[in-house]
ZADO-1210 file (C-alpha; in nm, 4 decimals, padded with zeros to 6 digits):
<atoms>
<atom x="10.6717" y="11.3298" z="11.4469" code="UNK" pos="1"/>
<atom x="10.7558" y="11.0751" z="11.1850" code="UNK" pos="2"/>
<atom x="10.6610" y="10.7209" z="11.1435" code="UNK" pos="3"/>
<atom x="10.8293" y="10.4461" z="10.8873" code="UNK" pos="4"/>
<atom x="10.4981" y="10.2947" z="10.7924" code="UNK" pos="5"/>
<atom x="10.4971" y="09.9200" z="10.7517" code="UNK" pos="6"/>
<atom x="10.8425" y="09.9147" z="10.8808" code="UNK" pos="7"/>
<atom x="10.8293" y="09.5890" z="11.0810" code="UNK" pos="8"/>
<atom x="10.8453" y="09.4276" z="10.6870" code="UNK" pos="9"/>
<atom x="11.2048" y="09.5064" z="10.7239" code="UNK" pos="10"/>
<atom x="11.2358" y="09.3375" z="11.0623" code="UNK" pos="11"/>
<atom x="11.0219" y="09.0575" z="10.9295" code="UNK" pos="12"/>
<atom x="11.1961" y="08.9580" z="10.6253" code="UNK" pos="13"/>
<atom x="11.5693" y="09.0885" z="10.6686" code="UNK" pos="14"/>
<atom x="11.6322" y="09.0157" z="11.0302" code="UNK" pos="15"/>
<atom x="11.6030" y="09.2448" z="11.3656" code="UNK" pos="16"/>
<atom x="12.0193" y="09.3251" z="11.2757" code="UNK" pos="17"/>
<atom x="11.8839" y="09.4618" z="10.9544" code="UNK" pos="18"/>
<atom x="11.6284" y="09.6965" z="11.1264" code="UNK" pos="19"/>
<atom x="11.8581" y="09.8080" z="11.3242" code="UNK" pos="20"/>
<atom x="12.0996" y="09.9154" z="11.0467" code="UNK" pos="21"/>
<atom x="11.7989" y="10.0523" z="10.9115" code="UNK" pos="22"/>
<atom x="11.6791" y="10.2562" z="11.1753" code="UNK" pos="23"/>
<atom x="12.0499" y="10.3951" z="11.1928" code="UNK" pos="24"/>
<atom x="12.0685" y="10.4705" z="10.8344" code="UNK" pos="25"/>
<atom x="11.6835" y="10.7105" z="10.8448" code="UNK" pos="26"/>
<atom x="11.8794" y="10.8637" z="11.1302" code="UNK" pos="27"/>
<atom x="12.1602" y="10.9350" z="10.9655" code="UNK" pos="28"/>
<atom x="11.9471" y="11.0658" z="10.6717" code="UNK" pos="29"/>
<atom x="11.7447" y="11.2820" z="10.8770" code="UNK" pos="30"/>
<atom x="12.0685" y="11.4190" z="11.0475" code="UNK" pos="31"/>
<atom x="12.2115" y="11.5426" z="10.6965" code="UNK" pos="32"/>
<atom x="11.8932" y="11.7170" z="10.5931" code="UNK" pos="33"/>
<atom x="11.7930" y="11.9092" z="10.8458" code="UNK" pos="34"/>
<atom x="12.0025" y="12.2247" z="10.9482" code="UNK" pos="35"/>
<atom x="12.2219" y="12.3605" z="11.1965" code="UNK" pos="36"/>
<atom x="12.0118" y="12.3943" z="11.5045" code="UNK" pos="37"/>
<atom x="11.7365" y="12.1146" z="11.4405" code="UNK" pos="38"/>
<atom x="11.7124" y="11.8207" z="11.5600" code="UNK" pos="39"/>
<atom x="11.5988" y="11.4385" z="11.4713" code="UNK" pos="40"/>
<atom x="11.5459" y="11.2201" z="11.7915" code="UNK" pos="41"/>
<atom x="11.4793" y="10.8419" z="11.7844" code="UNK" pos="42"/>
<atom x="11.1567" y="10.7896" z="12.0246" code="UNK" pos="43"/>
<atom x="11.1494" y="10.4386" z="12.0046" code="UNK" pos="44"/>
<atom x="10.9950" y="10.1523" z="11.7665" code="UNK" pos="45"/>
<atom x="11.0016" y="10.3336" z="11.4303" code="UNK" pos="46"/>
<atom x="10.8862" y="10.6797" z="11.5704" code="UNK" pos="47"/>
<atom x="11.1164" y="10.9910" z="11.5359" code="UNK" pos="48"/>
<atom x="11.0609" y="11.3743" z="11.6478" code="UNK" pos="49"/>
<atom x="11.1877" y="11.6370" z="11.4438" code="UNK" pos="50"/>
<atom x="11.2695" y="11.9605" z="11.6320" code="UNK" pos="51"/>
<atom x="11.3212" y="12.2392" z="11.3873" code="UNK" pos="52"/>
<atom x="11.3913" y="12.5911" z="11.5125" code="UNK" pos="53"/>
<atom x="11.3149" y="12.9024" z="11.3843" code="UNK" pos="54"/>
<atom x="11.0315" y="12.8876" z="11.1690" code="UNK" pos="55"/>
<atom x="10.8055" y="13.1202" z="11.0769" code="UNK" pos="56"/>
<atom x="10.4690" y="12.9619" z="10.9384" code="UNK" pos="57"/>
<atom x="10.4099" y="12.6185" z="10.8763" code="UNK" pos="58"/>
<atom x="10.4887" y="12.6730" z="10.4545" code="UNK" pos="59"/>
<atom x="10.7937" y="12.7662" z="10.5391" code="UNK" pos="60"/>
<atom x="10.8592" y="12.3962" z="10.6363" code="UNK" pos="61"/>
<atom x="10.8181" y="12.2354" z="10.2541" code="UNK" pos="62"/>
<atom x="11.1552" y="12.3052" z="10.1718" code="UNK" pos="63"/>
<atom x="11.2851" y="12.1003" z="10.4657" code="UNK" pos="64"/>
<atom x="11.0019" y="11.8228" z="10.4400" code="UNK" pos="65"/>
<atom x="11.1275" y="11.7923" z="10.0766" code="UNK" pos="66"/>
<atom x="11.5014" y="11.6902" z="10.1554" code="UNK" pos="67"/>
<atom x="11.3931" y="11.4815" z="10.4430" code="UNK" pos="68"/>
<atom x="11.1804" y="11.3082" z="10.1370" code="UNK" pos="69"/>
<atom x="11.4562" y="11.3009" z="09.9124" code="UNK" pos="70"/>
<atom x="11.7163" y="11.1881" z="10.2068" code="UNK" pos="71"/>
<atom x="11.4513" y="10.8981" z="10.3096" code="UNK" pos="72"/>
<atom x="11.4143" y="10.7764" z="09.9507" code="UNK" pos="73"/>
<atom x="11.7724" y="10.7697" z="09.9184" code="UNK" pos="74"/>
<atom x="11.8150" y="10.5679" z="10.1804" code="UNK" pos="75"/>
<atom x="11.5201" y="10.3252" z="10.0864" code="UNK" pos="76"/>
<atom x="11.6930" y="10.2871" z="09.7486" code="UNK" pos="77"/>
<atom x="12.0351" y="10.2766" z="09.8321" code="UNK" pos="78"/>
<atom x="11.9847" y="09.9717" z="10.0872" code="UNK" pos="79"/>
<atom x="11.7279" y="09.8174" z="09.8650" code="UNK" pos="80"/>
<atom x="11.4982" y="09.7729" z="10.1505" code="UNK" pos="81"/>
<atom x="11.1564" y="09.7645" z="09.8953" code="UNK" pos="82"/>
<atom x="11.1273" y="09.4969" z="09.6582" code="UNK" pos="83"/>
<atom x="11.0952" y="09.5623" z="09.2999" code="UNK" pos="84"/>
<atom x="10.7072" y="09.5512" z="09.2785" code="UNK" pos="85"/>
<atom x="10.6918" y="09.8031" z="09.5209" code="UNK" pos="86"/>
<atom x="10.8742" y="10.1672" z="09.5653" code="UNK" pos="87"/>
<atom x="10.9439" y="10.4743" z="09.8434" code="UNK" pos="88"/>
<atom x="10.5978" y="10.6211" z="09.6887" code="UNK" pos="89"/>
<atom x="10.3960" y="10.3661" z="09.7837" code="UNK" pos="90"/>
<atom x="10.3945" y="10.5389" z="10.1473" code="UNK" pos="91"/>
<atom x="10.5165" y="10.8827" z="10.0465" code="UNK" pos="92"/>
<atom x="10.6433" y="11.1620" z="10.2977" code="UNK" pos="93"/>
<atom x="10.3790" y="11.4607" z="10.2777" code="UNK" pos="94"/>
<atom x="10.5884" y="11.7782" z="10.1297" code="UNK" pos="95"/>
<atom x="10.3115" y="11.9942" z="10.3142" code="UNK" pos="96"/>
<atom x="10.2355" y="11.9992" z="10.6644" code="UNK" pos="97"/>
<atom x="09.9525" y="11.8950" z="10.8585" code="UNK" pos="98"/>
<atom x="09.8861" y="12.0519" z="11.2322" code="UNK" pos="99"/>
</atoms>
């Protein structure tokens, strides 16, 4: 599971079409970084399941966590969706795991 924390800000201050866009653009994102076989679903609000096959152990998911980090940032800084006094760490993706 992942959920965009604080993400009705966006809503609230860019407009409901901006979400939207948004919401498209982490999909998007999440689509590029995972790999052939996984998958990134859109549950609803700002919740989306991951489904990644074939792994091992649970370290051998901090590789993939990592891009999906990267690929989120990237998309919070590309579309300029944090203001300046604030940044992607200030609700950062864990690189490890938690069960």
């Amino acid at each position: 599971m992942l959920d965009l924390d604080d993400f009705k800000v966006v809503n609230d201050r860019y407009g409901h079409a901006a979400g939207d866009a948004a919401l498209r653009a982490v999909g998007a994102e999440l689509r590029a970084a995972l790999r052939g076989g996984d998958v990134a679903a859109r549950l609803g609000g700002d919740e989306f399941a991951l489904l990644v096959v074939g792994v091992e152990n649970v370290a051998s998911l901090s590789p993939l966590l990592g891009r999906l980090k990267r690929a989120l940032e990237r998309a919070v800084r590309r579309r300029q969706w944090v203001s300046r006094s604030g940044s992607p760490a200030s609700h950062p993706i864990p690189t490890t795991p938690t069960l």
